[in-house]
DSSP file (Angstrom, degrees, kcal/mol; ACC not computed):
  #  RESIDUE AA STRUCTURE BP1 BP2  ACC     N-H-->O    O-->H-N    N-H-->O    O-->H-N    TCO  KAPPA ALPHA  PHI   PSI    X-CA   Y-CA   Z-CA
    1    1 A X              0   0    0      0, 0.0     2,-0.3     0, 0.0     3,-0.0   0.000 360.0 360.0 360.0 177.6   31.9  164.2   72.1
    2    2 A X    >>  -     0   0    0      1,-0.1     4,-1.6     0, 0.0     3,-0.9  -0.931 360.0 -90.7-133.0 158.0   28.4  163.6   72.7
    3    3 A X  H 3> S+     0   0    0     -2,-0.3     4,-1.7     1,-0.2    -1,-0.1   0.652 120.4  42.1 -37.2 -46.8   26.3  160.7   72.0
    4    4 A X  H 3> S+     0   0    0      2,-0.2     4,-2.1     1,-0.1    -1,-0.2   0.785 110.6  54.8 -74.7 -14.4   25.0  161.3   68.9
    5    5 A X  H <> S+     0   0    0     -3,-0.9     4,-3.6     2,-0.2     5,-0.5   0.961 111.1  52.1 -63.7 -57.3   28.4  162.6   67.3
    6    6 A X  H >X S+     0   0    0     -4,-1.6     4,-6.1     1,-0.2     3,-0.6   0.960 108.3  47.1 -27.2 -74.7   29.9  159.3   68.6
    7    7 A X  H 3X S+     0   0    0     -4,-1.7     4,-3.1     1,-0.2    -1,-0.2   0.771 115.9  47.3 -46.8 -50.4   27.3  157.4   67.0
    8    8 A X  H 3< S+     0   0    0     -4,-2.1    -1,-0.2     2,-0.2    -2,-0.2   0.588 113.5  44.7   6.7 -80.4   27.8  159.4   63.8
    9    9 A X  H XX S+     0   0    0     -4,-3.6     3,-1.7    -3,-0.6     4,-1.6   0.934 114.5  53.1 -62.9 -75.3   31.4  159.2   63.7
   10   10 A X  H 3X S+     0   0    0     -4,-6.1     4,-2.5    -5,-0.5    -2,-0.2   0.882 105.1  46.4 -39.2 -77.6   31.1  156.0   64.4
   11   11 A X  H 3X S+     0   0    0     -4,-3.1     4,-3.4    -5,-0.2    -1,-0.2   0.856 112.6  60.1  -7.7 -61.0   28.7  155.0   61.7
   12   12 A X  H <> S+     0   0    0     -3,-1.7     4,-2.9     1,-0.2    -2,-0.2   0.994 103.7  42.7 -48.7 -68.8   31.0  157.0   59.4
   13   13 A X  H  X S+     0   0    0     -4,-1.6     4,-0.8     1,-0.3    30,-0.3   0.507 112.5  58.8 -89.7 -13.8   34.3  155.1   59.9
   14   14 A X  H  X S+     0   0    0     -4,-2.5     4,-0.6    -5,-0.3    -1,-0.3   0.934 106.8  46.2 -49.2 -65.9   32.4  151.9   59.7
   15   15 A X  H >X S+     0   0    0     -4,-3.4     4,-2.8    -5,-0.2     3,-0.5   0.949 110.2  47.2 -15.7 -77.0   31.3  152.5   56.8
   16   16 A X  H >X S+     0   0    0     -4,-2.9     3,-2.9     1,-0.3     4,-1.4   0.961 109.8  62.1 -57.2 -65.5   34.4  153.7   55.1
   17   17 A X  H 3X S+     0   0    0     -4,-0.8     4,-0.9     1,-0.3    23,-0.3   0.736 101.8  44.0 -15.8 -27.6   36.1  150.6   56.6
   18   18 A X  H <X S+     0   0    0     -4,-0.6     4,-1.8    -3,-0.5    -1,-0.3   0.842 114.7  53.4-100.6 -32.1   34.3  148.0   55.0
   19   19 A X  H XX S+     0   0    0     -3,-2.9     4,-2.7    -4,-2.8     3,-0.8   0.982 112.2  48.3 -67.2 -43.0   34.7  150.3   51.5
   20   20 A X  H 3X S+     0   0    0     -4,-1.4     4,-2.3     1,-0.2    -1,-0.2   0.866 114.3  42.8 -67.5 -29.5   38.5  150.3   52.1
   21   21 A X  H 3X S+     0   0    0     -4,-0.9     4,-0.6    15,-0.5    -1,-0.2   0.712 111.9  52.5 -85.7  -4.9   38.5  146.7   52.7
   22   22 A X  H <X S+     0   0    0     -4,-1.8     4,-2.2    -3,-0.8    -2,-0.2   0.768 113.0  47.4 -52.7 -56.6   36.2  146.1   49.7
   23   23 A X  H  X S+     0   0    0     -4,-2.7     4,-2.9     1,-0.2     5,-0.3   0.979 113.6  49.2 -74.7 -60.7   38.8  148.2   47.6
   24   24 A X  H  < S+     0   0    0     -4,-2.3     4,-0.3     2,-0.2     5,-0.3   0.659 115.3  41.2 -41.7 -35.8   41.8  146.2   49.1
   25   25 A X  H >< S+     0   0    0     -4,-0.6     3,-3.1     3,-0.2    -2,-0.2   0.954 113.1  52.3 -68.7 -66.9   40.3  142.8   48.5
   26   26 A X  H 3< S+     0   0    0     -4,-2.2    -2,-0.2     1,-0.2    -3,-0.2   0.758 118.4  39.7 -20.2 -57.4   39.1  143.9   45.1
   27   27 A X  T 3< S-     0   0    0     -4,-2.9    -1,-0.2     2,-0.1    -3,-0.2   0.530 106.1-115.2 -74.1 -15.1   43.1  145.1   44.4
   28   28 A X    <   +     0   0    0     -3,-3.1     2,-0.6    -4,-0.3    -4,-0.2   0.337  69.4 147.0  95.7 -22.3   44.9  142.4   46.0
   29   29 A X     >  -     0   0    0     -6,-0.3     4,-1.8    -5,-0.3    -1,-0.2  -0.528  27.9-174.9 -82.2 105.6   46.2  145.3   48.6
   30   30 A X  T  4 S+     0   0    0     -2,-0.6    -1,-0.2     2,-0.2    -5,-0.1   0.245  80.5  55.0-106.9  10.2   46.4  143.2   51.6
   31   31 A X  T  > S+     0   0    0      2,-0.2     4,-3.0     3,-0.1     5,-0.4   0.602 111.4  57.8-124.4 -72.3   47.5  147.0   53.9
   32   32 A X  H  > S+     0   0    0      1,-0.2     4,-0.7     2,-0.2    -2,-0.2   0.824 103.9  36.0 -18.0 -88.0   44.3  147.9   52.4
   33   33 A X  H >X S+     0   0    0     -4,-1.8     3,-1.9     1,-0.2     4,-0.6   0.913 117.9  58.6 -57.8 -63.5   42.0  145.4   53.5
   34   34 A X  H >> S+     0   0    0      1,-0.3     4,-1.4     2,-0.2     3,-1.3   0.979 109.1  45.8 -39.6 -57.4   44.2  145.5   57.4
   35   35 A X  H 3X S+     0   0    0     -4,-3.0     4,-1.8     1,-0.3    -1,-0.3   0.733 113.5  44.5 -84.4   2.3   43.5  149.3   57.9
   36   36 A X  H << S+     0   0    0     -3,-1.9   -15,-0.5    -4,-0.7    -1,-0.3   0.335 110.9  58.0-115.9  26.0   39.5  149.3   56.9
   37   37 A X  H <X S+     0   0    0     -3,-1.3     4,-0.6    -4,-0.6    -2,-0.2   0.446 112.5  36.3 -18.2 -51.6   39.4  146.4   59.0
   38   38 A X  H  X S+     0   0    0     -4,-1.4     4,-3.6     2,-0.2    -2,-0.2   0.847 118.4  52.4 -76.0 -61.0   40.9  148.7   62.1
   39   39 A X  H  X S+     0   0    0     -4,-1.8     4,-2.5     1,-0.3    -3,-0.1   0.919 105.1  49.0 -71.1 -29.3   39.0  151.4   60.9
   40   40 A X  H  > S+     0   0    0    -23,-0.3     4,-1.7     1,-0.1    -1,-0.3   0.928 116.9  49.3 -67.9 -15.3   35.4  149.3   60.8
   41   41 A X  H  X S+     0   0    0     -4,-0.6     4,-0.7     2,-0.2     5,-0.3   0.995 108.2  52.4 -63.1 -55.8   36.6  148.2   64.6
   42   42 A X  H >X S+     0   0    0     -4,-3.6     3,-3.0     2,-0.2     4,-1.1   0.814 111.1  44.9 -23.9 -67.6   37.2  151.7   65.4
   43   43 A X  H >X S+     0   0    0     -4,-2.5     3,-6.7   -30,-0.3     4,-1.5   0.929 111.0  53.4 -52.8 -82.7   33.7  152.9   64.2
   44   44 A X  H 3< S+     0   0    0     -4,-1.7     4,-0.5     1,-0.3    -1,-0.3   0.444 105.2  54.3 -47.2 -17.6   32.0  150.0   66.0
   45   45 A X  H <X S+     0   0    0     -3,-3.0     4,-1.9    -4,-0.7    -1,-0.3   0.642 111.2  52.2 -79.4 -12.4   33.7  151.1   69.2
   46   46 A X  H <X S+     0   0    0     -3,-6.7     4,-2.7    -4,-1.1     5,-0.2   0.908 103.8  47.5 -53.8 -64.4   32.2  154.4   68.6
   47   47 A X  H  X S+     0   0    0     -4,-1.5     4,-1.0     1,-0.3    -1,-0.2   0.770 113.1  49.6 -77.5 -11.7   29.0  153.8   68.1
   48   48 A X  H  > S+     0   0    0     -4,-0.5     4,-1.6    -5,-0.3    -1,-0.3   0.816 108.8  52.0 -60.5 -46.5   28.8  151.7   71.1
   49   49 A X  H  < S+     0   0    0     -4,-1.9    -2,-0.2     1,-0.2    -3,-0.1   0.830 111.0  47.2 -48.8 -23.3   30.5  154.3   73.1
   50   50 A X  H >X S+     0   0    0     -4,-2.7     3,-1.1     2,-0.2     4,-0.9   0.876 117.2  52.1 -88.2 -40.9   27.6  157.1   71.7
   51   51 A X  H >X S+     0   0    0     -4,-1.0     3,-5.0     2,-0.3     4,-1.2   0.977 109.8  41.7 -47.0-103.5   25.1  154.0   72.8
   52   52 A X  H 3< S+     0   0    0     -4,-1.6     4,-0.3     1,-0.3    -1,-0.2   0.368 105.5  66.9 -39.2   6.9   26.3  153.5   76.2
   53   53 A X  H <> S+     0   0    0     -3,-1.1     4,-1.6    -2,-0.6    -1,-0.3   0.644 105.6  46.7-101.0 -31.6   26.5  157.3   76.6
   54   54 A X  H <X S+     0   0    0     -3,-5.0     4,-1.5    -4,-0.9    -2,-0.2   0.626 106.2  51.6 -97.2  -4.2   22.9  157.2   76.4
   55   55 A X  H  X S+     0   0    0     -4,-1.2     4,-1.8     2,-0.1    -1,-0.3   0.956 112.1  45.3 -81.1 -21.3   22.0  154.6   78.5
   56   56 A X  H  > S+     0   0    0     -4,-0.3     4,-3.0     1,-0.3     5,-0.3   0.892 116.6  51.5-113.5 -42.3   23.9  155.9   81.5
   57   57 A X  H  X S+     0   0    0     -4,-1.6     4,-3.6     1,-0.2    -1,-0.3   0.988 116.0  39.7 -36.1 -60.7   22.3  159.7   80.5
   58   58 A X  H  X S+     0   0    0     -4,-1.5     4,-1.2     1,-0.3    -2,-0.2   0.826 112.5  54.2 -79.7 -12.7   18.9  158.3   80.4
   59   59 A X  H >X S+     0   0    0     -4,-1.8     4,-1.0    -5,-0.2     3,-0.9   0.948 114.1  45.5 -62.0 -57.8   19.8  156.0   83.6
   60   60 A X  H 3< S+     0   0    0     -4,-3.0    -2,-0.2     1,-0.2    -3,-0.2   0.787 110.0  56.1 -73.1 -24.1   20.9  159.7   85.4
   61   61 A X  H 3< S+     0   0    0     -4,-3.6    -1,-0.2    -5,-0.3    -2,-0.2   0.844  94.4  64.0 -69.1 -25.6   17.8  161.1   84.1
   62   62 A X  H <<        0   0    0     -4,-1.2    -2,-0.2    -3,-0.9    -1,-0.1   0.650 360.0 360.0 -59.5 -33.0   15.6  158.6   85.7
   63   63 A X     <        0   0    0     -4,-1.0    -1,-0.3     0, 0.0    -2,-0.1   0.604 360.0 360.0 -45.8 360.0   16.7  159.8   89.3
């Protein structure tokens, strides 16, 4: 994937993470609230991978 898809993705699945764990507090659904928990980490490792793809681009551009 490429930085911005990362970033994206990432973004996305933050998002939805915090809704699912919103909906899981909200319900009592304690599996809820665990997996959009996982999923907002997920996202956040994303968009920091899509991040760090662009310093190390704009680093290699620099040459």
């Amino acid at each position: 994937m490429g930085s911005m898809s990362d970033k994206v993705t990432g973004k996305a699945n933050e998002v939805a993470g915090k809704v699912k764990q919103g909906v899981g507090k909200a319900t009592g659904n304690d599996r809820l609230r665990a997996e959009g928990t996982v999923q907002e980490t997920k996202g956040k490792v994303q968009t920091a991978t899509g991040k760090a793809k662009d310093v190390v681009k704009d680093a290699v551009d620099r040459m």
